[in-house]
N, C-alpha and C positions, 0 to 999 in steps of 0.2 A: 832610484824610486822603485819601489814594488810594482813589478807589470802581471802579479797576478788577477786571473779573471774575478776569484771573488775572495774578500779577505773581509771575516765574522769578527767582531772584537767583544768580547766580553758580552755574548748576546743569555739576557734571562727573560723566563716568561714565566708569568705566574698565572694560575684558571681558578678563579673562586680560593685563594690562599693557597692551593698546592700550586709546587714548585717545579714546572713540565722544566726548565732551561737554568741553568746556573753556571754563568758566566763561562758562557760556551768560546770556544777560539777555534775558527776553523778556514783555511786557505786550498783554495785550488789552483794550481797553476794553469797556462793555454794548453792543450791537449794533452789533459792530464789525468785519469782516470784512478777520481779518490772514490774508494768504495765506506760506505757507513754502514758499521753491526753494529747491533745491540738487542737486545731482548725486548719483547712487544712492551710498550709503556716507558722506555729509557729513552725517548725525546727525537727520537729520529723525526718522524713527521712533523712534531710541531717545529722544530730546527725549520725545514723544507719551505715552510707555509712561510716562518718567516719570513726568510728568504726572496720566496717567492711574491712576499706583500700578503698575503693571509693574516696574517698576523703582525700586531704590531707589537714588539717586543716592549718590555720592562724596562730594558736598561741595555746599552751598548751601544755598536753602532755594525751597517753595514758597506761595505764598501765593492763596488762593480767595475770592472775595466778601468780603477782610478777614481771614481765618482765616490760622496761622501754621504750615506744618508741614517740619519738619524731614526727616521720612520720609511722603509721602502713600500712603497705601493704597488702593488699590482702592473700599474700602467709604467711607473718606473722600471721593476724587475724585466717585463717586456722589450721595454726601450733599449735595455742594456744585454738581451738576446740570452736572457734567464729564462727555459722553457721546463716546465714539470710535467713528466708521464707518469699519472698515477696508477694503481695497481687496478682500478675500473676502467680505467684509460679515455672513458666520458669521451664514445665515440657515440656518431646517432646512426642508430643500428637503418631506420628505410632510409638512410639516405646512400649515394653512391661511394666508391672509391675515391673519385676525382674529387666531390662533394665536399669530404671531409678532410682531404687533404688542402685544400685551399680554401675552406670558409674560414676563416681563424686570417687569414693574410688580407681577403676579400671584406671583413668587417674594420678592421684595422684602417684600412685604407677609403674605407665608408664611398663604396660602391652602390652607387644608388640601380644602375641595370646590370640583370645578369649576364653575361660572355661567357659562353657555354665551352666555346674556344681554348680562352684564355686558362676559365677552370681546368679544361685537361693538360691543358701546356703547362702550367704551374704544377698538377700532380706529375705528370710525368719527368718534369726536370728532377723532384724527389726522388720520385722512382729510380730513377737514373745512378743518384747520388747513392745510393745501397745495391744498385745493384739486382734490383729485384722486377719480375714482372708480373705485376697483379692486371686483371681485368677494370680497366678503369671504372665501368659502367654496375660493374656488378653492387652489390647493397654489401653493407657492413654485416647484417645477420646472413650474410651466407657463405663468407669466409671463415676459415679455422682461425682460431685465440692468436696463433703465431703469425697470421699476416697482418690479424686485426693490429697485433705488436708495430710491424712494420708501419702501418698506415700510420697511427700515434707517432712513431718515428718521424716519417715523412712531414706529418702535419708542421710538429716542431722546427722543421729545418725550413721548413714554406716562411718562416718569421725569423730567419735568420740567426738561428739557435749557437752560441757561446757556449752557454753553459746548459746542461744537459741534465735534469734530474731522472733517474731511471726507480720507481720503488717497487718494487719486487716482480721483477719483469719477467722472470719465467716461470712465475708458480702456478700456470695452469700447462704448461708449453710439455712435449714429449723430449729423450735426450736428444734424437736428432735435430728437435726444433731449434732447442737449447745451443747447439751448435754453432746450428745459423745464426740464430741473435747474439751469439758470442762476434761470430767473424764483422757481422755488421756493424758492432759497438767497436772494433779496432780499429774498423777501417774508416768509422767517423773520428778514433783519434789522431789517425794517421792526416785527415785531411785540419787537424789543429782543432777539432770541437772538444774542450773539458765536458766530461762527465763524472757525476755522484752516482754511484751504484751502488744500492742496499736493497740488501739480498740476505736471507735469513741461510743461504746452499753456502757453508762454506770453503765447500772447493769450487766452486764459480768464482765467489769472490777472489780467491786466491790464483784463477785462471787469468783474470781480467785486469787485476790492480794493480797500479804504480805504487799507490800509498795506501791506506788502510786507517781508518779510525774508529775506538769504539764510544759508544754511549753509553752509561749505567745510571739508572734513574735518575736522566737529567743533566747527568755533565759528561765532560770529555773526559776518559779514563784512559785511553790512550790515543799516538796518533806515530805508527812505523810506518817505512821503507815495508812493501811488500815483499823483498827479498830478505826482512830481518824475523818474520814470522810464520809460523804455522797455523793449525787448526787449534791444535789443543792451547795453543796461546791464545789465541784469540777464545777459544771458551772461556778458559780462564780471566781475560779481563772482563767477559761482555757479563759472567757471573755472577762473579768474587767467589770463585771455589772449583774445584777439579770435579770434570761430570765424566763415569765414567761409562761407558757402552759396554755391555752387559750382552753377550749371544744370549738367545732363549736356548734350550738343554730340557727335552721333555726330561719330567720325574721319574724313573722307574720304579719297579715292584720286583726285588730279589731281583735285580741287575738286568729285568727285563724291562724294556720298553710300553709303557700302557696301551700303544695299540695293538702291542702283542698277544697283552692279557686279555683285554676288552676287546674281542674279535669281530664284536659286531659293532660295526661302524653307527654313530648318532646320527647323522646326514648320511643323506645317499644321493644323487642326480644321476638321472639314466637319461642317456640320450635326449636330454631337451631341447629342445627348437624352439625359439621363435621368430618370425620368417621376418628377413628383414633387419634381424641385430644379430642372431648366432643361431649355429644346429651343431646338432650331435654333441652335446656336451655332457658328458660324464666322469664322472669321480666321488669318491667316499671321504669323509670328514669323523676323526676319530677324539674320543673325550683328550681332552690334553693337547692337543694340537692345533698348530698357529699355520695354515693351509698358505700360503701368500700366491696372489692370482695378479699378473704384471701382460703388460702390453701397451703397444697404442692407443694414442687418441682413436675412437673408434674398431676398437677389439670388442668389444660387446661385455665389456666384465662390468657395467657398471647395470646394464638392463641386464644382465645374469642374478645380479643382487637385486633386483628389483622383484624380477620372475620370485625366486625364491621368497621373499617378502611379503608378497603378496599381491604385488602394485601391478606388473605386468603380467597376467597368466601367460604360460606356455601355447604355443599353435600341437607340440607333440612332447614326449615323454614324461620321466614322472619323478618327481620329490618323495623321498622317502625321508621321514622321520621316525627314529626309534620304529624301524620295521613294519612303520604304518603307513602306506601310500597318502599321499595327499596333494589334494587341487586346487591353491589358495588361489579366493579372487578377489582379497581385500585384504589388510593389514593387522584385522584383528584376528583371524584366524590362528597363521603364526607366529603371534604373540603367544594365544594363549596353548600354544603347541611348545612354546620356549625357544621361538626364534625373534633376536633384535636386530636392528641395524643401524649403526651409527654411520648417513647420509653422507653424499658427500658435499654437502654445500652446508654448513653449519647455520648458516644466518637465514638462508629461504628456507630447508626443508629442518634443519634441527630445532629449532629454537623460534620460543615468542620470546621475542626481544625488548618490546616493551614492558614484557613483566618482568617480576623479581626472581632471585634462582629458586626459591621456597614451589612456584610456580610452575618453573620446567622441570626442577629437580622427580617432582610427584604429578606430574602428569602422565604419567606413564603407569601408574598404580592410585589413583583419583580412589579407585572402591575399595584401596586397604585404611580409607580415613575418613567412611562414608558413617552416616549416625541415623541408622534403619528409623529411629522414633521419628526424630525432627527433620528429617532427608536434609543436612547441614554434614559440609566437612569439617574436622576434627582440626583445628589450625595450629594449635600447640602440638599434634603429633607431626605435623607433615613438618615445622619450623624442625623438631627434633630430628628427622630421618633425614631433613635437607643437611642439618649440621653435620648428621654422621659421616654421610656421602663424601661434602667438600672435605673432612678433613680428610677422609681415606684416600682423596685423591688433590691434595693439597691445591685447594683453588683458593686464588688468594682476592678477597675481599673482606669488608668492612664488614657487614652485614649479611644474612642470607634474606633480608627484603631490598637490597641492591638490583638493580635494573640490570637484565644480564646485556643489555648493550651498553652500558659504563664497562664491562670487562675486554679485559687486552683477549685478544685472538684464542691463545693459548689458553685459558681460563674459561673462555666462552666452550673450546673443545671438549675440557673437560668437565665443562654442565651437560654437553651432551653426551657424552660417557658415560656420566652417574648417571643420567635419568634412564638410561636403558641397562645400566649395571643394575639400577634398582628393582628390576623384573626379575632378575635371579633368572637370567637364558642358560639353555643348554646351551642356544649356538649363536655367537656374538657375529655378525657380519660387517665389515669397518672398512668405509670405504674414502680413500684418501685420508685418515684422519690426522695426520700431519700437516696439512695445506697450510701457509700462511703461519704456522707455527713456530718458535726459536727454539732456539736448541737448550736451553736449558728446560722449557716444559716441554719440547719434544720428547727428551730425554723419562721424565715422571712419563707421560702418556707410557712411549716404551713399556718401563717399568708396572705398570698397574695393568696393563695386558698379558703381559709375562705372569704376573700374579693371577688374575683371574684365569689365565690357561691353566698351570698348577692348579689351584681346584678343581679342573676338570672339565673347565666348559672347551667346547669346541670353538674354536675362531676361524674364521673366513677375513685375512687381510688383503685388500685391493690397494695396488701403490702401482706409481710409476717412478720409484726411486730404485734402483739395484743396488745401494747400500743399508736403504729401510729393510727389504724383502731378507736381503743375506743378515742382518744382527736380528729377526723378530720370526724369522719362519723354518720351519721342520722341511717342510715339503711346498714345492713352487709348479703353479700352474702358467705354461707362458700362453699368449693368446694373441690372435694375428688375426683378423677380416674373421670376427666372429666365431671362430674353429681353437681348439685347442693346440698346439702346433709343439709342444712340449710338457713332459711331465719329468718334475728332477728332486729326486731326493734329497737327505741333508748330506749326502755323500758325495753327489755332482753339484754342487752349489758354488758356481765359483762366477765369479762379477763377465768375465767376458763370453761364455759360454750362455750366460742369461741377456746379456746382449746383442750376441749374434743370433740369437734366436728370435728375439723381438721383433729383429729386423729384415730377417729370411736370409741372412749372409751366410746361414752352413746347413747341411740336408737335415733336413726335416724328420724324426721322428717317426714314426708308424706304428699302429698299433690299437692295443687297447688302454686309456689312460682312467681306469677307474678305480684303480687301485692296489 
């Protein structure tokens, strides 16, 4: 007899006639760590839901520690110690650590009086089991993304967790964090818990995984031995076609470098402060150039792009643009100065989601389609300039009156792209815009930034990846407790040297980093 923990037999799901599942086959064994890729929209999640009873499948069956079921529910998946940590991880942020570690075991077991006791003793036995020590009492909003990880952990294990679904568990986490949550997902398999881990990082995945299986729109397209594949294999099935990584190579002029030619920098930051997130930050930002700015959680680069943008003024120093000091203290300013920012949170700060892309596409430029007689927008011009956009940067949709939350992750980035490519900036500011991305639109995004730097515009890329930073930027800023802590050309650009630096593990730099 089959003693694996979960064994999928020909599971399809159909949503309003599309086709998310087609006759999916998929097996875990007891502490057996099968990771799941695929490209956002290739059925990962809805697999999961099924799985987990979300969803009630079309056709197949599933089977749990033996058990046979035709339609799993929710309270079944449970019973049978199937636990999902989604990528929100739907923890309650005022409530405590102990709280949410044990409410999820406490309702189950339909506790009518609270045991204040018991709640810590239950989080802490979790605790225990990872290895970690959190402040029981503290609240969920005042932990870092990586314990909140931990806590989701723990919760699952408070209900006696089998089977483990992990979906994209380190994409907001720093490398060090990454680390951690690496060592702790071992050592839950070390103690026999299977986990599913999907994860868009494919050398995570290939750190962690016994087996390996891909999804492409919908079905299972492969399913190896993690000892039998690589990365570029895996692109290749999660695609259907070879992607290849491209370094950025500023253009020259007569074999010289453009910001040779162009001597005078488009950006400029002098010593800016603001007290609180970073001081003394200076450096110059040249036509043609991909600047990439990397550090921890808590380096201050993302209120740096803020400053700049307009959203956070400075407490001291000064923004130059095009040789013109300036003191933005709102976000139309530099706009109409030629500075954009692609956000790092696509869905709260990029995008209205209940509109269509015609909508975000041209909101950004609302007065190039304005009609002075009838004060009416021009709706057949903006349908035309949103067309232009998506194909330049190949978003794949039906429609451009498509609701941009029907779009996969990847697609929704690149609505936020276009709609500030469509300003025509000098200076593009991009911060995280890989998050939650797969690699084959990671790959396009890449690619359509490297083009717009070729024209000319300046870019400011903000990542916590050291293999985004090294294939996408010229020159790298590293950044530690708010201070700049390194400046490295594309001639010191090498992966461990921008690590040890992140982290303070080799002497520090001195100097002046403006350029």
């Amino acid at each position: 007899m089959n003693s694996n923990v979960l064994i999928a037999k020909n599971i399809s799901k159909s949503f309003g006639g599309i086709q998310a599942l087609k006759k999916v086959n998929f097996e875990v064994a007891p502490g057996q760590i099968h990771c799941l890729v695929g490209e956002n929209g290739s059925g990962k999640s809805t697999f999961v839901k099924v799985v987990a009873g979300v969803h009630a499948p079309n056709q197949g069956e599933i089977i749990l520690n033996g058990h046979k079921y035709d339609r799993c529910t929710v309270a079944d998946s449970i019973r049978e110690g199937v636990q999902v940590i989604y990528q929100d991880l739907l923890l309650f942020n005022h409530m405590s650590v102990a709280e949410n570690i044990a409410i999820d075991k406490l309702v189950v077991q339909n506790k009518k009086l609270v045991d204040w006791q018991e709640i810590e003793d239950v989080a802490q036995e979790q605790l225990n089991k990872v290895a970690t020590k959190i402040d029981l009492k503290e609240t969920i909003e005042n932990l870092s993304i990586a314990n909140r990880q931990i806590v989701a952990i723990c919760r699952a294990l408070s209900m006696n967790a089998k089977l483990l679904f992990m979906d994209e568990p380190t994409t907001a986490l720093t490398k060090r964090e990454i680390d951690r949550l690496i060592t702790v997902v071992l050592d839950l398999k070390k103690k026999g818990i299977s986990i599913v881990f999907i994860s868009h990082k494919l050398n995570e995945v290939m750190e962690v995984a016994d087996q390996v299986a891909i999804f492409r729109d919908g079905e299972k397209v492969g399913d190896f031995p993690a000892t039998q594949v690589n990365e570029q294999m895996l692109i290749y099935y999660m695609t259907g076609r070879k992607v290849e990584q491209t370094k950025y190579i500023q253009k020259t002029k007569e074999d010289k470098p453009i910001l040779e030619v162009e001597d005078k920098p488009i950006l400029e930051v002098k010593e800016l402060t603001r007290i609180g997130h970073y001081s003394d930050i200076s450096f110059k930002l040249y036509k043609g150039e991909i600047l990439g700015i990397i550090g921890p959680m808590g380096a201050g680069r993302t209120e740096l792009a803020m400053t700049i943008f307009g959203l956070n003024p400075q407490n001291s120093g000064k923004v130059i643009m095009e040789d013109s000091e300036c003191w933005f203290t709102s976000p139309e300013q530099p706009i109409k100065r030629g500075i954009s920012l692609v956000p790092e949170n696509r869905q709260t700060q990029g995008l209205f989601l209940r509109k269509d892309l015609t909508d975000n596409v041209c909101s950004t430029i609302l007065k190039n389609f304005g009609n002075n007689v009838l004060g009416l927008l021009d709706a057949e011009s903006m349908i035309n300039k949103t067309k232009d956009v998506i194909k330049e940067l190949r978003v794949v949709t039906g429609s451009v009156l498509t609701e941009v939350q029907n779009l996969s992750g990847g697609n929704q980035q690149k609505v936020v792209l276009g709609k500030w490519i469509a300003t025509l900036p000098k200076v593009l500011i991009l911060d995280s815009p890989t998050v939650g991305v797969d690699v084959g639109a990671r790959q396009e995004i890449y690619d359509r930034i490297q083009h717009i730097a070729e024209r000319g515009v300046g870019i400011i890329f903000i990542s916590d990846e050291i293999p985004e930073i090294l294939t996408n930027c010229n020159k790298v800023l590293v950044m530690r407790g708010g201070k700049i802590v390194a400046y490295l050309d594309s001639n010191s650009l090498e992966a461990d040297d921008i690590h040890k630096r992140i982290y303070g593990l080799m002497y520090e730099e001195q100097g002046n980093f403006a350029g």
